[in-house]
C-alpha positions as CSV (number, residue, x, y, z in Angstrom):
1,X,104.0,42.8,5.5
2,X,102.4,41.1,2.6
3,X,104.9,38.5,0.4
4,X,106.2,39.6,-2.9
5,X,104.6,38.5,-5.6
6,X,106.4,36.3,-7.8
7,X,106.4,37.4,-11.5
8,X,104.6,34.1,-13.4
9,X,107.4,31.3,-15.0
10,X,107.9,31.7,-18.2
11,X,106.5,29.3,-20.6
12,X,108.4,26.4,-21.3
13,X,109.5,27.5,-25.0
14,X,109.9,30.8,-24.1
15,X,113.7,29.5,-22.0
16,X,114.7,27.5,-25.5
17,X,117.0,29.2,-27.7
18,X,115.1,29.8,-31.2
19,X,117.1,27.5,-32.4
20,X,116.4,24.7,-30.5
21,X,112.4,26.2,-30.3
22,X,112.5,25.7,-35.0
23,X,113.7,22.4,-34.5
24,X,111.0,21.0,-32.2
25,X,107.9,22.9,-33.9
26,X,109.9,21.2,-37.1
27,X,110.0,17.9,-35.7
28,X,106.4,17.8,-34.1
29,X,105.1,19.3,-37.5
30,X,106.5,16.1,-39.5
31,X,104.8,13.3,-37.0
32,X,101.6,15.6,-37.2
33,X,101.8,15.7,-40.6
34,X,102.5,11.9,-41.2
35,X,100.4,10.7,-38.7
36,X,97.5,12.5,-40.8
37,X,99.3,11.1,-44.1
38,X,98.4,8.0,-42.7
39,X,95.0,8.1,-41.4
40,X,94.2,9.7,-45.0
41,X,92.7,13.2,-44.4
42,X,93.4,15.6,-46.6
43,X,95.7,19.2,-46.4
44,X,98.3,17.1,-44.0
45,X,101.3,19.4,-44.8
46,X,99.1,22.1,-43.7
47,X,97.6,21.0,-40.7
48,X,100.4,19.4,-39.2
49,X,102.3,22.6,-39.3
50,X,99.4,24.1,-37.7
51,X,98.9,21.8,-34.8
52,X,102.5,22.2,-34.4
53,X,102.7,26.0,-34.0
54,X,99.4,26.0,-31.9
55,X,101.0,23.4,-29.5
56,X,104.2,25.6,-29.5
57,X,102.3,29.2,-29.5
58,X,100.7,28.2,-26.2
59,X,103.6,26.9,-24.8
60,X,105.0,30.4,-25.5
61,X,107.0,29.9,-28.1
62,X,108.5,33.2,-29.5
63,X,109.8,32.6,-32.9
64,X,107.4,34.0,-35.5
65,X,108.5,33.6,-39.3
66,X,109.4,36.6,-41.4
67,X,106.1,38.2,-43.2
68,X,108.1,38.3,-46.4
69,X,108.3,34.3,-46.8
70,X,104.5,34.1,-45.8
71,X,103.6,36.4,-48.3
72,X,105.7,34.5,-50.8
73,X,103.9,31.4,-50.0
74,X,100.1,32.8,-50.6
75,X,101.6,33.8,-53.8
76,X,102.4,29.8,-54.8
77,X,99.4,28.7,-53.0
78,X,97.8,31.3,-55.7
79,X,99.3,29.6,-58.3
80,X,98.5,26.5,-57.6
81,X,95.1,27.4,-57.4
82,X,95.4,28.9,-61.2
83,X,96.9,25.9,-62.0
84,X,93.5,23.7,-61.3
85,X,91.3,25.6,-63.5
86,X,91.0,23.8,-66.9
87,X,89.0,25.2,-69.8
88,X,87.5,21.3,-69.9
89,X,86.0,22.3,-66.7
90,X,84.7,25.7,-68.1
91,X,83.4,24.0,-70.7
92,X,81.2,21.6,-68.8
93,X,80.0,24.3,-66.8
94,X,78.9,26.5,-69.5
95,X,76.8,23.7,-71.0
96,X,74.8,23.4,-67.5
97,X,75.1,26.4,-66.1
98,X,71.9,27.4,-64.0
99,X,71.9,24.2,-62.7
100,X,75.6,24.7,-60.9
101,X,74.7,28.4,-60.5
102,X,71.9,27.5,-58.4
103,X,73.1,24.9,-56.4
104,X,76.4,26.8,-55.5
105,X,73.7,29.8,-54.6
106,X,71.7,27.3,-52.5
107,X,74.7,26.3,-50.3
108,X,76.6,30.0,-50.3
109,X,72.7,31.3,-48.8
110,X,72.8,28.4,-46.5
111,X,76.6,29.1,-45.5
112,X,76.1,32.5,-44.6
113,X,73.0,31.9,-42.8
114,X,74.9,29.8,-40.6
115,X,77.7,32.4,-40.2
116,X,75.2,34.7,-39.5
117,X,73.4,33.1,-37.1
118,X,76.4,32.4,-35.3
119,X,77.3,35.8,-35.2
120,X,74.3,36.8,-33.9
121,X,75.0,34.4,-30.8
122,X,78.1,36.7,-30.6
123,X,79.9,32.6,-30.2
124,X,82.8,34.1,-32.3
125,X,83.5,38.2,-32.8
126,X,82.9,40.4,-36.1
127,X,83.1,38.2,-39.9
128,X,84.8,35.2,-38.4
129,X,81.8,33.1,-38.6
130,X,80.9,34.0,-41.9
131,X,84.3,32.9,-43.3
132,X,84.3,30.3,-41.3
133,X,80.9,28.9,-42.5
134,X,82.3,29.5,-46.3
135,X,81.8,26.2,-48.0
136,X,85.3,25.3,-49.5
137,X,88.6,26.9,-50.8
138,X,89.8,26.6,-47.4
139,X,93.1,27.6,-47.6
140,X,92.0,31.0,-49.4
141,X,89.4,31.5,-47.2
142,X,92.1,31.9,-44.1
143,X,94.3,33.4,-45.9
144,X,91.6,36.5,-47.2
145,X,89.8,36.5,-43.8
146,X,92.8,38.9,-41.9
147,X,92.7,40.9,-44.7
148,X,88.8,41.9,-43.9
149,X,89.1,42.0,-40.2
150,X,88.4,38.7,-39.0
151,X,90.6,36.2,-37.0
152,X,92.3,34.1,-39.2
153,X,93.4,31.8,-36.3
154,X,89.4,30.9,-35.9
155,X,88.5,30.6,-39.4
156,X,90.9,28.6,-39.8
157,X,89.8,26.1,-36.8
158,X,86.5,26.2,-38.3
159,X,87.4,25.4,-42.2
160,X,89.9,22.6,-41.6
161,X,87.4,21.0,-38.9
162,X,85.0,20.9,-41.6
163,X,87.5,19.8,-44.1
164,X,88.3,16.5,-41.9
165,X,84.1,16.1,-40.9
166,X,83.9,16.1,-44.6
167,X,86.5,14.2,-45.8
168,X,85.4,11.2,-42.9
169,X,82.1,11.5,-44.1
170,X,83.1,10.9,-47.7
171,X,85.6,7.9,-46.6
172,X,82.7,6.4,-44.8
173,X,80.6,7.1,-47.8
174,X,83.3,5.2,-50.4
175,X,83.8,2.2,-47.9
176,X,79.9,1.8,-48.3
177,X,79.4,2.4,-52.1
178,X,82.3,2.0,-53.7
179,X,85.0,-0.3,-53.9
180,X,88.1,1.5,-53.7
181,X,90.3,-1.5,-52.4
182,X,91.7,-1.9,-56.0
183,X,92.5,2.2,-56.6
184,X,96.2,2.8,-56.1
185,X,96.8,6.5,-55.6
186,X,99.7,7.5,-58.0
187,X,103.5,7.9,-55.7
188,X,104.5,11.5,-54.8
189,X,107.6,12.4,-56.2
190,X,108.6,14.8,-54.0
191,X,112.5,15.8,-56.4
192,X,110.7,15.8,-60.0
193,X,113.2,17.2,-62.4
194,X,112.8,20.9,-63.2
195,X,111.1,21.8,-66.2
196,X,113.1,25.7,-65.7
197,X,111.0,27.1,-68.2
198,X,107.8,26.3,-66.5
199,X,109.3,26.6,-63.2
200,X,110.6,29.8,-64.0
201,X,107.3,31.1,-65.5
202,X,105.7,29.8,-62.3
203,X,107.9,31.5,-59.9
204,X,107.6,34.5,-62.1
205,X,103.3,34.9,-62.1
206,X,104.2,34.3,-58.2
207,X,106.3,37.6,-57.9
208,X,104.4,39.9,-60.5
209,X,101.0,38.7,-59.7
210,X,101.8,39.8,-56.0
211,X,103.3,43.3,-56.9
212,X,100.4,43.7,-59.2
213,X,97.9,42.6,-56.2
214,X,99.5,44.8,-54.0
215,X,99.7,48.2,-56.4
216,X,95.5,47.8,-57.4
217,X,95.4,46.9,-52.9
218,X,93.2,44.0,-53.5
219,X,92.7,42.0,-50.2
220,X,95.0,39.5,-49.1
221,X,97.2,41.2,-52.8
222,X,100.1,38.2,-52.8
223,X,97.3,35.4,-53.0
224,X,94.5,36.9,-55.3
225,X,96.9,38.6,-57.5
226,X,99.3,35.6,-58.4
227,X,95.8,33.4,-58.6
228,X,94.5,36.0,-61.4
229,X,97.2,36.8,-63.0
230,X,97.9,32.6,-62.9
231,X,94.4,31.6,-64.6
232,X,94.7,34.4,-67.4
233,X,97.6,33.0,-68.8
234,X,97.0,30.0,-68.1
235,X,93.5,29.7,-70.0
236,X,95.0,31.7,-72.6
237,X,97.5,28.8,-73.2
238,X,100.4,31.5,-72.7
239,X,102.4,29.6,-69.4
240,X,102.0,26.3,-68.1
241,X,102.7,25.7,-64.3
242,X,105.4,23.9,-62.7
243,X,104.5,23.5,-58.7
244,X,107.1,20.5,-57.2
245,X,105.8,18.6,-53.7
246,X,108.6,20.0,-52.0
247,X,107.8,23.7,-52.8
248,X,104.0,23.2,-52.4
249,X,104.8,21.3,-48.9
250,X,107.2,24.7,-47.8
251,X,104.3,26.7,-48.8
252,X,102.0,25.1,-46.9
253,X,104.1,24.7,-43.9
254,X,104.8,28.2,-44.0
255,X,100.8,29.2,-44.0
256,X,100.6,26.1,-40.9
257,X,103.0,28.1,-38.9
258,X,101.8,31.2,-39.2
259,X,98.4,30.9,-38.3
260,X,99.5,27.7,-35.6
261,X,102.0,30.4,-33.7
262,X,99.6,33.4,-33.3
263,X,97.1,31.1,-31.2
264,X,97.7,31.5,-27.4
265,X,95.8,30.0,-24.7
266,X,92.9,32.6,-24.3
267,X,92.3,32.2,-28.0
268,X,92.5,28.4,-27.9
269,X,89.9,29.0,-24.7
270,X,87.8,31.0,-26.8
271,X,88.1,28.3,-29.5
272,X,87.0,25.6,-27.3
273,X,84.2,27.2,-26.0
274,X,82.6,28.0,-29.4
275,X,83.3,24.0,-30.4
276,X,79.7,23.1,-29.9
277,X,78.2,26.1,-32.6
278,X,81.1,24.8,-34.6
279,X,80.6,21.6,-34.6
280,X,76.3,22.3,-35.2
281,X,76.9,24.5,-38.1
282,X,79.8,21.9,-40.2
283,X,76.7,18.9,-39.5
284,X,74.1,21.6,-40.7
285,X,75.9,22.9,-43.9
286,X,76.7,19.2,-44.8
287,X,73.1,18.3,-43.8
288,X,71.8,21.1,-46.2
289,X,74.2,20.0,-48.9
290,X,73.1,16.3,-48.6
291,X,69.5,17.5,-49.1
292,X,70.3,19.6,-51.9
293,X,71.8,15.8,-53.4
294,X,68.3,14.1,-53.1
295,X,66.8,16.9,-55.1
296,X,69.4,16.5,-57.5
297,X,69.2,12.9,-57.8
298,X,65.6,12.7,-57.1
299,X,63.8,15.4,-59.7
300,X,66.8,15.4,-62.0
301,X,67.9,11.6,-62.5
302,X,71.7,12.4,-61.4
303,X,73.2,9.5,-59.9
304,X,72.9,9.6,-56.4
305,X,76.4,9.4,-55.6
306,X,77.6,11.9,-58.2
307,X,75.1,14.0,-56.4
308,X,76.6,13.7,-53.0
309,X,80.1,14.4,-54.0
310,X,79.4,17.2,-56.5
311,X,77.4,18.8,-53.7
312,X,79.9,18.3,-50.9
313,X,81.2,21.1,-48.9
314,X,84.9,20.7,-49.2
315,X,87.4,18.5,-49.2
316,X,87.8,18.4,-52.6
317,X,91.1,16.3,-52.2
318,X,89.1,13.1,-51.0
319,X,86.1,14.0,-53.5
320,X,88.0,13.6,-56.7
321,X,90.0,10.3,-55.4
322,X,86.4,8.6,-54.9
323,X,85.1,9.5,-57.8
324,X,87.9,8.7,-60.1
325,X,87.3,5.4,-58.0
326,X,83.9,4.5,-59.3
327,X,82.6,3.7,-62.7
328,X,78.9,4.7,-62.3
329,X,80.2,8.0,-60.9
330,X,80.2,11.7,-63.3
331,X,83.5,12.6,-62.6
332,X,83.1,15.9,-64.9
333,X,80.1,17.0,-63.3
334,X,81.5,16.7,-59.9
335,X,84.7,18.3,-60.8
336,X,82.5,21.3,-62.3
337,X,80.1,22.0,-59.4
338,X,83.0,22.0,-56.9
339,X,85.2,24.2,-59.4
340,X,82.3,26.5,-59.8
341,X,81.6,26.8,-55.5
342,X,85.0,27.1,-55.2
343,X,85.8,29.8,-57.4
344,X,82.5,31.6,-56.4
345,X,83.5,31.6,-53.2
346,X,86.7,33.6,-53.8
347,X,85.1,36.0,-55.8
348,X,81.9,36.7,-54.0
349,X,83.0,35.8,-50.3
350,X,84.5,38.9,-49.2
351,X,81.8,41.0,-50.8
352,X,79.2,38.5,-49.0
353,X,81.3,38.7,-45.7
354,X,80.5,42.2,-45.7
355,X,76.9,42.2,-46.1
356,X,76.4,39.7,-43.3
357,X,78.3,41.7,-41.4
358,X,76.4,44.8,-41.7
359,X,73.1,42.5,-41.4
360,X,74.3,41.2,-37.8
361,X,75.0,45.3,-36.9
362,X,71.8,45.7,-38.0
């Protein structure tokens, strides 16, 4: 007679109480997170979490956070976005507009080329590549991708592997060119005291804008419709935002853990496998970008630097720290080529996801 076959062990987490499973994805998450504080890459609070709930999702862990309290969180992450747009930077983009126009153009062609080239090599299944390839507003991009069918868990390996290729590239860049030995980046304060009319008016856009989003069924409805509602009344002077660290770093933790616990070990397989594609299409896009900064600098007279960092793709974070670090750099200009990508990027991506999609079918 042939032996019984033993049903497989279950995954270490899986025997933990969810208790005790909370309080070791929370610990893990805060020496992720500082240990990425401290090597100065950008969106810590968010990938910590993340590497956290991967590490524990395929170690089957089986505590999942309620969708409520992730949908609450795209809804500040929305705000916060609104929050960022300033009429100053409007401004300076109307004055120059077909320059930014076509430059943001240049690199969303390139992008989507790359997604769809990818796709083509069937590396990664359906839109994932073309969100993936999206050149900035990381965070949005993961959070719209489910809403259009494409793995969130892989578009988000692939934006925030970018984010830290960029970001390094940019440190490296700023060691070389500029001296930022004597830039002292202002102290968190994570307990500000609450301003509870702004506060409440923040919290408020949150709620609405999300109901709104979600009666007119726009796509990924907590995020886009907080982040609309947010810039209206915001450029129209009617609210003013108040976002503390410690809700932002809830928020983010929130998005971490919800993308970091749905990965399991086939996915994180899959993942692995597609590194190399990955990895060639973050050096091309930055490649691409870099070229389109000798044009810029080269037949326009823009300051090389400026160039670079106006034309990076992402990392936004470390872009505006070296630039406010250097005297010879145009901070404004920067600030409105990257606010201009970024926000054409949430308004065209999904529409642009869909026509590369249909082109790969094709």
């Amino acid at each position: 007679m042939e032996a019984p076959v033993r049903p497989p062990k279950p995954e270490p987490l899986a025997r933990m109480a969810p208790g005790m499973q909370w309080g070791l994805i929370l610990l893990v998450s805060l020496i992720f997170a500082a240990l990425l504080e401290f090597a100065g890459l950008p969106a810590a609070l968010l990938l910590g979490p993340m590497f956290a709930g991967i590490l524990a999702g395929t170690n089957g862990a089986t505590v999942r956070l309620p969708q409520p309290l992730f949908f609450a969180a795209q809804a500040i992450i929305g705000c916060l976005i609104a929050a960022s747009v300033e009429l100053e930077i409007l401004t300076f983009f109307l004055r120059d507009w077909p320059l930014f126009m076509g430059t943001v153009i240049a690199t969303l062609v390139a992008s989507s080329f790359l997604g769809w080239l990818i796709s083509r090599w069937k590396v990664l299944p359906g839109t994932t590549a073309v969100w993936g390839t999206a050149p900035g507003a990381s965070t949005a991009m993961v959070l719209m991708a489910g809403a259009f069918g494409a793995d969130a868990r892989l578009v988000a390996f692939m934006q925030y592997l970018r984010v830290i290729f960029v970001s390094v590239a940019a440190a490296v860049i700023a060691r070389l060119w500029v001296d930022t030995s004597g830039v002292v980046l202002p102290e968190v304060d994570w307990f500000p005291a609450i301003d509870w009319q702004s506060f409440l008016s923040t919290l408020g856009i949150a709620v609405v804008g999300g109901l709104v989003g979600r009666l007119l069924r726009l796509p990924s409805p907590y995020f886009l419709g907080s982040m609309f509602l947010g810039v209206a009344l915001h450029l129209t002077g009617y609210v003013s935002f108040q976002l503390p660290e410690w809700l932002l770093a809830i928020s983010y933790a929130v998005v971490g853990w919800t993308i970091g616990l749905n990965f399991n070990r086939t996915i994180l397989r899959h993942a692995a496998r597609a590194l190399p594609q990955i990895i060639f299409s973050v050096l091309a896009l930055m490649a691409f970008c870099g070229a389109l900064a000798w044009m810029l600098s080269h037949y326009l007279g823009i300051d090389p630097l400026t160039a670079y960092l106006a034309t990076s793709p992402g990392g936004m974070d470390s872009v505006a720290i070296i630039a406010a670090a250097s005297n010879n750099v145009d901070i404004s200009f920067v600030m409105a080529l990257q606010t201009a990508r970024f926000m054409f990027v949430l308004l065209f991506g999904p529409a642009i996801a869909r026509t590369v999609a249909r082109l790969v079918k094709a």
